[in-house]
C-alpha positions as CSV (number, residue, x, y, z in Angstrom):
1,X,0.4,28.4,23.5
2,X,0.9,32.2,22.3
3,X,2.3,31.6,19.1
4,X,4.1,29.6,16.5
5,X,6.7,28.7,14.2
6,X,6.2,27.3,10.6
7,X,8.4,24.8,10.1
8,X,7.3,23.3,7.2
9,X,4.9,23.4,4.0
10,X,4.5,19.3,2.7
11,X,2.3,20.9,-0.4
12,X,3.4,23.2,-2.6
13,X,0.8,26.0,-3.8
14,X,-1.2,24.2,-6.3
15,X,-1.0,20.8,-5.3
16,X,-4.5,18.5,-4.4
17,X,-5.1,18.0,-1.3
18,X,-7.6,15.6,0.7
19,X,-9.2,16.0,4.1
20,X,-6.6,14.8,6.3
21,X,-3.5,15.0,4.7
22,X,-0.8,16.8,6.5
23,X,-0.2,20.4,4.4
24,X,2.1,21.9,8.1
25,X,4.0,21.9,10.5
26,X,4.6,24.2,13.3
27,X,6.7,24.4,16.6
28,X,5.7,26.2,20.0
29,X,7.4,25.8,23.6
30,X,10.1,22.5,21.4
31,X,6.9,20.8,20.5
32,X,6.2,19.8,16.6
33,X,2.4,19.9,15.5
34,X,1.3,18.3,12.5
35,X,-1.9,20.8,11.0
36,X,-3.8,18.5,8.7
37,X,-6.5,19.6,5.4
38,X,-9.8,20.3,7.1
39,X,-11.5,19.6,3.8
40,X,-10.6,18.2,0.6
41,X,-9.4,20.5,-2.8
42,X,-6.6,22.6,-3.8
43,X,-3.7,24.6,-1.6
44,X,-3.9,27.8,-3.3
45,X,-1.5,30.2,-1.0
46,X,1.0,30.7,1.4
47,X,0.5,33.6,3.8
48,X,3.5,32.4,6.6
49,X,6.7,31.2,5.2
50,X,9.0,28.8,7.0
51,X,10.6,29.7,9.8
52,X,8.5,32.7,10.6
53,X,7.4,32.5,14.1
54,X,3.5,34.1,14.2
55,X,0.9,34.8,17.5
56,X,-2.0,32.0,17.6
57,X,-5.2,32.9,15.1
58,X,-3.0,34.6,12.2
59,X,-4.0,32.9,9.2
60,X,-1.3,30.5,7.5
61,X,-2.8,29.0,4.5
62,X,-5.6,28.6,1.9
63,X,-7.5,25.8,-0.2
64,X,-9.8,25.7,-2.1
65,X,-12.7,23.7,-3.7
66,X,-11.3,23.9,-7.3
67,X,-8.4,24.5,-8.9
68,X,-9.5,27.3,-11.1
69,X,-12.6,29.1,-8.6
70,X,-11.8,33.2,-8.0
71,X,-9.7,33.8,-5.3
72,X,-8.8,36.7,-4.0
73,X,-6.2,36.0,-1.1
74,X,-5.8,39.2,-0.3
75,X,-9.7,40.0,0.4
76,X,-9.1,36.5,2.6
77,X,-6.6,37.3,4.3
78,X,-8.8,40.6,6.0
79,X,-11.3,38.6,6.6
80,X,-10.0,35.0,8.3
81,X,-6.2,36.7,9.9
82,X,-7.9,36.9,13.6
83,X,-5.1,37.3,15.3
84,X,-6.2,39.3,18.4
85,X,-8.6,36.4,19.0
86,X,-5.7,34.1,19.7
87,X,-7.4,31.1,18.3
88,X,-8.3,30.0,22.5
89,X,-4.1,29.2,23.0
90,X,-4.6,26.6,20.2
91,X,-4.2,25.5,16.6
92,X,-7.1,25.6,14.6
93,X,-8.2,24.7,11.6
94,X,-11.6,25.7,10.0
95,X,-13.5,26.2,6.6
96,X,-13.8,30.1,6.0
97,X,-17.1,31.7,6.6
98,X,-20.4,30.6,5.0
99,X,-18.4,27.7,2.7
100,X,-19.2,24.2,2.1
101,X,-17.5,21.2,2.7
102,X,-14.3,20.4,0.3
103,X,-15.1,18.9,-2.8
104,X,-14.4,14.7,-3.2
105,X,-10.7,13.7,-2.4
106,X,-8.6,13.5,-5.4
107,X,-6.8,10.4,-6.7
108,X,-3.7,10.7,-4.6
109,X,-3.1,11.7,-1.3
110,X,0.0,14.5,-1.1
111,X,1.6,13.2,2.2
112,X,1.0,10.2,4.7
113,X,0.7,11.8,8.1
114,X,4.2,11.5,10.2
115,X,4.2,12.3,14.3
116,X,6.5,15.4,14.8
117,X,8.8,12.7,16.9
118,X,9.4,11.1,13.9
119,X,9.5,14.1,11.8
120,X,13.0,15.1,14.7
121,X,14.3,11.0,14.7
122,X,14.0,11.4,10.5
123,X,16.3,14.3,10.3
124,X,18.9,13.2,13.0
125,X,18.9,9.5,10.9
126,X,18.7,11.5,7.7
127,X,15.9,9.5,6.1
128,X,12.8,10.5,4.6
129,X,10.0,9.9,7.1
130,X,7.4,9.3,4.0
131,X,9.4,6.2,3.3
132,X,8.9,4.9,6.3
133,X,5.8,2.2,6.6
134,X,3.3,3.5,9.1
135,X,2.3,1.5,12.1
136,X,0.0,4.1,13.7
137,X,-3.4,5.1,13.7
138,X,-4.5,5.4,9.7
139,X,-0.8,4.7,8.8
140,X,0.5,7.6,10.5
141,X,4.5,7.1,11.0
142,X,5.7,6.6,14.4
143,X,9.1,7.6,16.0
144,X,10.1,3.8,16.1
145,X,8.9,3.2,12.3
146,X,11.5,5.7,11.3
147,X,14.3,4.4,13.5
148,X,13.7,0.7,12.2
149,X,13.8,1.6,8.8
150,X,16.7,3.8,9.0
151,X,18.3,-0.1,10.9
152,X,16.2,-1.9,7.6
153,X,17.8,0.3,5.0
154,X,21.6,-0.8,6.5
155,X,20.4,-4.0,5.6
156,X,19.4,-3.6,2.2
157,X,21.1,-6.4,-0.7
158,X,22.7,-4.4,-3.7
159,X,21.3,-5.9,-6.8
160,X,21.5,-3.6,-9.7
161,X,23.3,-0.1,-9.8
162,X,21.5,2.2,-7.4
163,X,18.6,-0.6,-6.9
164,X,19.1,-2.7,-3.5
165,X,16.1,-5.1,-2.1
166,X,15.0,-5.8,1.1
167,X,15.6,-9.8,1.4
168,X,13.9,-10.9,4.6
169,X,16.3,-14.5,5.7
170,X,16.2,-16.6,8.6
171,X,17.1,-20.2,9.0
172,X,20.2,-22.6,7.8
173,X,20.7,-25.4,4.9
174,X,19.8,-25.1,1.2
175,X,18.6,-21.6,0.2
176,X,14.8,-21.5,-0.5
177,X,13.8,-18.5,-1.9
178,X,10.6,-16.9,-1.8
179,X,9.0,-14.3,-4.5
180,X,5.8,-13.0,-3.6
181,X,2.5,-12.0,-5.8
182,X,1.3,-9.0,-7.4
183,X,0.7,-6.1,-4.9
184,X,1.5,-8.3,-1.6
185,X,5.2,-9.2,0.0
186,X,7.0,-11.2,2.0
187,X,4.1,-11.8,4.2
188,X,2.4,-13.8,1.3
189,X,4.0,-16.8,2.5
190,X,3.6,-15.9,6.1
191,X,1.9,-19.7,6.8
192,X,4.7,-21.4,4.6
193,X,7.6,-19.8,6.3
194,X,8.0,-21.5,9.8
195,X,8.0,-25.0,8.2
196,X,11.2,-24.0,6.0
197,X,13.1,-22.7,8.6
198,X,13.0,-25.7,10.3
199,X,15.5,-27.2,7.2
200,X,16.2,-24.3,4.7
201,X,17.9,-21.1,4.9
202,X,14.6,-19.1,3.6
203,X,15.1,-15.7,1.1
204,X,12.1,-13.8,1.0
205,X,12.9,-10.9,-1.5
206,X,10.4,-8.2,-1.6
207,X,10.3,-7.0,-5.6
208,X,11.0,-2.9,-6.1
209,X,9.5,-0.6,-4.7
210,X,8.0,-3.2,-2.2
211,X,8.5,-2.9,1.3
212,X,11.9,-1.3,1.6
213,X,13.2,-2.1,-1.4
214,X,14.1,0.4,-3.7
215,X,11.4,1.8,-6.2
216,X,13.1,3.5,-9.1
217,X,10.9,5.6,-11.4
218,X,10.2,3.7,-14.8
219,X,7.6,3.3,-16.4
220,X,7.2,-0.9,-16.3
221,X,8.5,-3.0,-13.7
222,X,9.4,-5.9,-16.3
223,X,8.9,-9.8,-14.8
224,X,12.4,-10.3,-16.5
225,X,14.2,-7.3,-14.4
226,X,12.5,-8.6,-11.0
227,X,14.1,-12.5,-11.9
228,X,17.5,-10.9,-12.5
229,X,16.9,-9.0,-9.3
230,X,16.3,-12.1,-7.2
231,X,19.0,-14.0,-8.6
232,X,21.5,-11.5,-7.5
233,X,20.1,-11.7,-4.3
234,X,21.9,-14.8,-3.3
235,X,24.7,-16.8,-4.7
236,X,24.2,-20.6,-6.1
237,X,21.2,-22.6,-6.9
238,X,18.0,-22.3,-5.1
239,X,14.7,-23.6,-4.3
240,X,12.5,-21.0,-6.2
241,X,9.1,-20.7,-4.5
242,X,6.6,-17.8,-6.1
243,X,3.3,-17.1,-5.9
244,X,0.9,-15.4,-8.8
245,X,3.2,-12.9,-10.6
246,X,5.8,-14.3,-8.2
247,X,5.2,-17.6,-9.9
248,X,5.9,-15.6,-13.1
249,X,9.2,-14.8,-11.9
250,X,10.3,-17.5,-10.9
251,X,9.8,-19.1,-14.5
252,X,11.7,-16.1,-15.6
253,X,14.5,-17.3,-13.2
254,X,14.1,-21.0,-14.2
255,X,14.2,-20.3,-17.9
256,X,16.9,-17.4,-18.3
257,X,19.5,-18.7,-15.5
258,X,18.7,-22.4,-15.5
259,X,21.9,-23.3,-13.6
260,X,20.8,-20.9,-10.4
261,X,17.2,-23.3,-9.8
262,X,17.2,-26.5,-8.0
263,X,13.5,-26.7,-8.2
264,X,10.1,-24.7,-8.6
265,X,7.2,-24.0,-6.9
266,X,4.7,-22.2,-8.5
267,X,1.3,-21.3,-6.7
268,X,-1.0,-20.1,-9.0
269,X,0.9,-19.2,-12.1
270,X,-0.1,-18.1,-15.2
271,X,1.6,-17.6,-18.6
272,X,-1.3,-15.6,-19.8
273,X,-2.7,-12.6,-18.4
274,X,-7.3,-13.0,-18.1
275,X,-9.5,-10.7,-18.4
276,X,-10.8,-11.1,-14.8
277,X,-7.1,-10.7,-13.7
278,X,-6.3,-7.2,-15.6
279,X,-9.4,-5.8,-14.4
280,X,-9.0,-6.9,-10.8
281,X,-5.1,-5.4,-11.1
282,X,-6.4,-2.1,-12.7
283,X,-9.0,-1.8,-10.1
284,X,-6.6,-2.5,-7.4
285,X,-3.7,-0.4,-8.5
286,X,-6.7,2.4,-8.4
287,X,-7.8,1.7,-5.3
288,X,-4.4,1.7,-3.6
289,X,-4.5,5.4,-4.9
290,X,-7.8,6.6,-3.4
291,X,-8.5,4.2,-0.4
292,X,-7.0,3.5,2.9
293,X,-5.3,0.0,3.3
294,X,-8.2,-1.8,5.4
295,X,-10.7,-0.5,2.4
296,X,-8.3,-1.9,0.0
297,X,-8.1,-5.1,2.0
298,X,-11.9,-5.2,2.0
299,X,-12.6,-5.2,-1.8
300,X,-9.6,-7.3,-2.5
301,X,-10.8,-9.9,-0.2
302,X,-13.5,-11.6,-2.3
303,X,-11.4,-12.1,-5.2
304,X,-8.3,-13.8,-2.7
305,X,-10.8,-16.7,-0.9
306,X,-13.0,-19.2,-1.4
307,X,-17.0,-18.2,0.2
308,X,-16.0,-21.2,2.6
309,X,-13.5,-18.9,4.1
310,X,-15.5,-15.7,3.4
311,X,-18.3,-17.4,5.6
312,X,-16.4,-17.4,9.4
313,X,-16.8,-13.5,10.0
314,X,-13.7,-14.2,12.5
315,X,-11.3,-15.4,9.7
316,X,-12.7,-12.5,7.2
317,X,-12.3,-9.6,9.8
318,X,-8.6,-11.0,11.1
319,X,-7.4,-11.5,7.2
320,X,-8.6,-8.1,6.3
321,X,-6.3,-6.8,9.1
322,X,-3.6,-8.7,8.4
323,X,-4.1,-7.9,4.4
324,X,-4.1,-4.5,5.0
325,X,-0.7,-4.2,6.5
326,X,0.7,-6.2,3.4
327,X,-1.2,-3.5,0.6
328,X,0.0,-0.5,3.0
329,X,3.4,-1.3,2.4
330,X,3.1,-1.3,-1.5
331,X,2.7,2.2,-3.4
332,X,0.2,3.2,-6.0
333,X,3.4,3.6,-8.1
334,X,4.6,0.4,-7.8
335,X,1.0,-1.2,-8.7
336,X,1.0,1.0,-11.9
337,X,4.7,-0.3,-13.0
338,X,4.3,-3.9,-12.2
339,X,0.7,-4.0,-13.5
340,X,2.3,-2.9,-16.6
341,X,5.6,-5.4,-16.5
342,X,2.3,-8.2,-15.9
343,X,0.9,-6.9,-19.2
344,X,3.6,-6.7,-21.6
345,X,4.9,-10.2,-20.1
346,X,1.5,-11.7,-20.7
347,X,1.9,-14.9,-23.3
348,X,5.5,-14.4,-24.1
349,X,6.6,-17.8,-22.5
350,X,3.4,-19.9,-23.5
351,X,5.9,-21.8,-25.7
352,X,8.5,-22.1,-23.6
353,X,7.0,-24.5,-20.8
354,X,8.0,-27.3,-22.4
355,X,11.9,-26.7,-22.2
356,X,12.0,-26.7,-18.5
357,X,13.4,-29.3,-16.8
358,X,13.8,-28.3,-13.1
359,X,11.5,-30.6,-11.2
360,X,8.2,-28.4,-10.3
361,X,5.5,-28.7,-8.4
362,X,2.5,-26.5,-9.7
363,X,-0.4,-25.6,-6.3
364,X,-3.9,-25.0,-7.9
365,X,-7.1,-24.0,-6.6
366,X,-10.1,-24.8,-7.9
367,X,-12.1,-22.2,-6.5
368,X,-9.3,-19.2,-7.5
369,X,-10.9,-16.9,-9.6
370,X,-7.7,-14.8,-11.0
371,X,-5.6,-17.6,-12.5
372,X,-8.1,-20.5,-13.3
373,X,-5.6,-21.8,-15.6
374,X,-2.6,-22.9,-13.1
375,X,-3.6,-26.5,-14.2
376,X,-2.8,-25.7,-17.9
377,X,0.6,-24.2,-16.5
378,X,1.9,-27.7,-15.2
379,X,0.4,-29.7,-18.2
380,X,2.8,-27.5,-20.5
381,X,5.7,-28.6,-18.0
382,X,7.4,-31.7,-18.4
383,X,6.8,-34.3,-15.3
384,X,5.2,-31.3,-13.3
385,X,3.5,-32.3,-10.3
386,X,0.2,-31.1,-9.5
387,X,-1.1,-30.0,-5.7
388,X,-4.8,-29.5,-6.2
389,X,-6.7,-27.2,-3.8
390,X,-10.8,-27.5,-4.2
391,X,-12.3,-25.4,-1.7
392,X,-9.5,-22.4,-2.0
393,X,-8.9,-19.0,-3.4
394,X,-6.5,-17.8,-5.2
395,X,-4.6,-17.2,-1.3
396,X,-4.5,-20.4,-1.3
397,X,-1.2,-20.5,0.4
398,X,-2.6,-18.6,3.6
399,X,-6.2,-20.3,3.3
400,X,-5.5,-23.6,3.0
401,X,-1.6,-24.1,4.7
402,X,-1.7,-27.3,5.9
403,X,-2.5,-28.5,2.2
404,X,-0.1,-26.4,0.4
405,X,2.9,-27.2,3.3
406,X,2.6,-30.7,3.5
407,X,3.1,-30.8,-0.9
408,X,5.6,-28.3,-0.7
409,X,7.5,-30.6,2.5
410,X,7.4,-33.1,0.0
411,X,8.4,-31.7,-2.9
412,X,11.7,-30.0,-1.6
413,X,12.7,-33.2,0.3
C-alpha cells in the first residue's frame, strides 16, 4: 500500500467517540478499510477530506481527551503528518507522542463497526448498513447481514403511516399471535414457538424499533400505540400470547378491540409498575447504552432466572449467548421510549380487570423477581386460570418450557 483514499468520515468534528468505534474509511488498490478510535474522547479535526487520495503516514484526523483541552491542530499537524515515513505500507493508528490513554468511553457509542463489504453491498441495496443487526465479531455488520435485511425490510407489515413491523409467521390454522417483553423480541418465545406451529398460524410481531421494525423518534413508546400496532398486523380474532410488557399489550388489545381476541395469555403481567422493575428497566436501558450485548446479557441474567438455573454453569453461559443476540437487536433508544410508555401506562388499567371476559390463562413464577404480582393480575380477572411456576424466573417461558407449553397446549385447545 502507497497511499489512500478517504472515503468517509462516520463522526462529525465534535462528536464522542470510544476506543473502537469506526471514525474512517479509506480505499487503496479497490479495497475498503475501516480505521477504528485508538482511544476513547473527542474527534476534534479533519485534516483529509473525502475523496482526497493521500501517501501512507499523512495524518488524517485528531481526538482528544476532552472536549474543551487546548488544541492547536496546526502545531499537530507538524508534528504527527510523517509522511516520508510511509507508515511501513500500512494504516496506522496511534496516540500522539508522550499522551495518555483516552479518557473513559462516553455513554453512546457513534457508529457500530460495518466490514467495507458490507459498507459496497449497502450502497448497491441502498440501505443503511448501521441498521443492519450485526452477526460478526463484537457486532460488527457482515456482507450477508446487509443483504438479509435489505430481503427483511421487503417484508416488512404496514401498520401505521410511515411505521411497518417486522411480523416473524410460520405455520397454518388459527392465528396465535405473540408480543414479546420489555427490551427482548421474537426470540422470547423461542421454546413456545415449535409447539404452535404444529396447529396455529403463529405472528410473532416485534414492537418499534425492535428488530427490523421501524423505530420512529418520540419521545414514549405508549403500551396503547404498540396494541393498535399488533392488531393491524393481522386481520380477525387471535390468540393473544404476551409476555411482561408484552403481557401489557396484550390487555391493551383485549380491552380496547375486544372483538379481535379469542383468548389471552399473559406470562408475567403486571398492571402496576414496582420499584424493583423501574430500577432494573432504567439500569438496563443504561447499560444497553455503554455495554456490549454479552455484558448486558450478563447483568440482566440474575434478575431473568431462578439460582436453580443460575447454578448449571452450562445453561448460564449458553443463555447469556443466546440473550445477548436478543438485547443486540434492541437500541438504547428504543429502551428509553418504551421504558417511558411502561411508566406512564403503570396503574391505569388496575380497574379495568374485571371487565374482561376473553378466557385467560395468567403463567406465574414464584421465584420472578420483576413482576411478583402476576398472581394479583389473574385474581382481578374473571374465571382466569392460573399456571404456577415455583422454581422459575421471571424467563420463565425459556426456563421452565415444558411447564409453561403443556398450560398453554391446554389452554388454546
Amino acid at each position: 500500500m502507497e497511499e489512500g483514499t478517504v472515503l468517509q468520515w462516520p463522526v462529525s468534528v465534535g462528536d464522542s467517540v470510544a476506543k473502537g468505534d469506526v471514525v474512517l474509511v479509506i480505499e487503496s488498490e479497490k479495497n475498503e478499510a475501516d480505521v477504528e478510535a485508538p482511544s476513547s474522547g473527542f474527534f476534534r479535526h479533519v485534516y483529509v477530506e473525502v475523496g482526497d487520495t493521500v501517501p501512507c503516514g499523512t495524518l488524517l484526523g485528531a481526538i482528544t481527551e476532552t472536549a474543551d483541552e487546548p488544541f492547536d491542530c496546526d502545531a499537530f499537524h507538524a508534528a504527527e503528518n510523517r509522511p516520508e515515513e510511509k507508515a511501513g505500507g500500512r494504516l496506522e493508528v496511534r496516540p500522539a507522542a508522550g499522551d495518555a490513554p483516552g479518557a473513559p468511553a462516553p455513554a453512546a457509542r457513534t457508529a457500530r463497526p460495518v466490514a467495507p463489504a458490507a459498507r459496497a453491498a449497502a450502497r448497491k441495496l441502498g440501505v443503511d448498513p448501521q441498521a443492519a443487526p450485526g452477526t460478526g465479531p463484537g457486532g460488527r455488520v457482515t456482507k450477508e447481514d446487509v443483504e438479509a435485511f435489505a430481503v427483511a425490510r421487503e417484508a416488512l407489515v404496514p401498520v401505521a403511516e410511515g411505521v411497518a413491523l417486522e411480523v416473524l409467521a410460520a405455520g397454518a390454522g388459527d392465528p396465535v399471535v405473540l408480543l414479546p417483553g420489555f427490551g427482548t423480541d421474537a426470540s422470547a418465545f423461542a421454546r413456545q414457538t415449535p409447539l404452535l406451529v404444529e396447529r396455529f398460524r403463529v405472528l410473532a410481531v416485534n414492537p418499534r424499533g425492535v428488530g427490523l421494525s421501524d423505530g420512529p423518534e418520540a419521545d414514549v413508546y405508549e403500551v396503547a400505540r404498540t396494541a393498535a400496532d399488533a392488531a393491524a398486523a393481522w386481520e380477525g380474532a387471535a390468540h393473544v400470547v404476551g409476555a411482561s410488557l408484552g403481557a401489557a399489550a396484550a390487555l391493551e388489545l383485549a380491552l380496547g378491540h375486544p372483538g379481535r381476541v379469542k383468548s389471552l395469555t399473559l406470562v408475567t403481567p403486571f398492571v402496576e409498575v414496582g420499584a424493583r422493575l423501574a430500577a432494573v428497566a432504567d439500569a438496563w436501558r443504561r447499560l444497553a447504552a455503554e455495554a456490549c450485548p454479552e455484558t448486558l446479557a450478563t447483568a440482566l441474567l440474575p434478575w431473568l432466572f431462578s439460582p436453580g438455573f443460575l447454578a448449571d454453569e452450562s445453561a448460564r453461559a449458553r443463555t447469556v449467548r443466546g440473550l445477548a443476540q436478543t438485547v443486540s437487536r434492541v437500541p438504547a433508544a428504543t429502551l428509553d421510549r418504551m421504558c417511558a410508555g411502561m411508566l406512564r401506562w403503570s396503574g391505569t388499567r388496575t380497574t379495568d380487570l374485571a371487565s374482561l371476559s376473553v378466557p385467560t390463562l395468567v403463567v406465574a413464577a414464584g421465584e420472578d423477581l420483576l413482576t411478583p404480582g402476576a398472581e394479583a393480575v389473574a385474581d382481578a380477572i374473571p374465571n382466569a386460570r392460573v399456571l404456577r411456576v415455583p422454581a422459575a424466573g421471571h424467563a420463565v417461558g425459556l426456563e421452565a418450557p415444558d411447564a409453561v407449553n403443556e398450560a398453554l397446549a391446554a389452554h388454546l385447545g
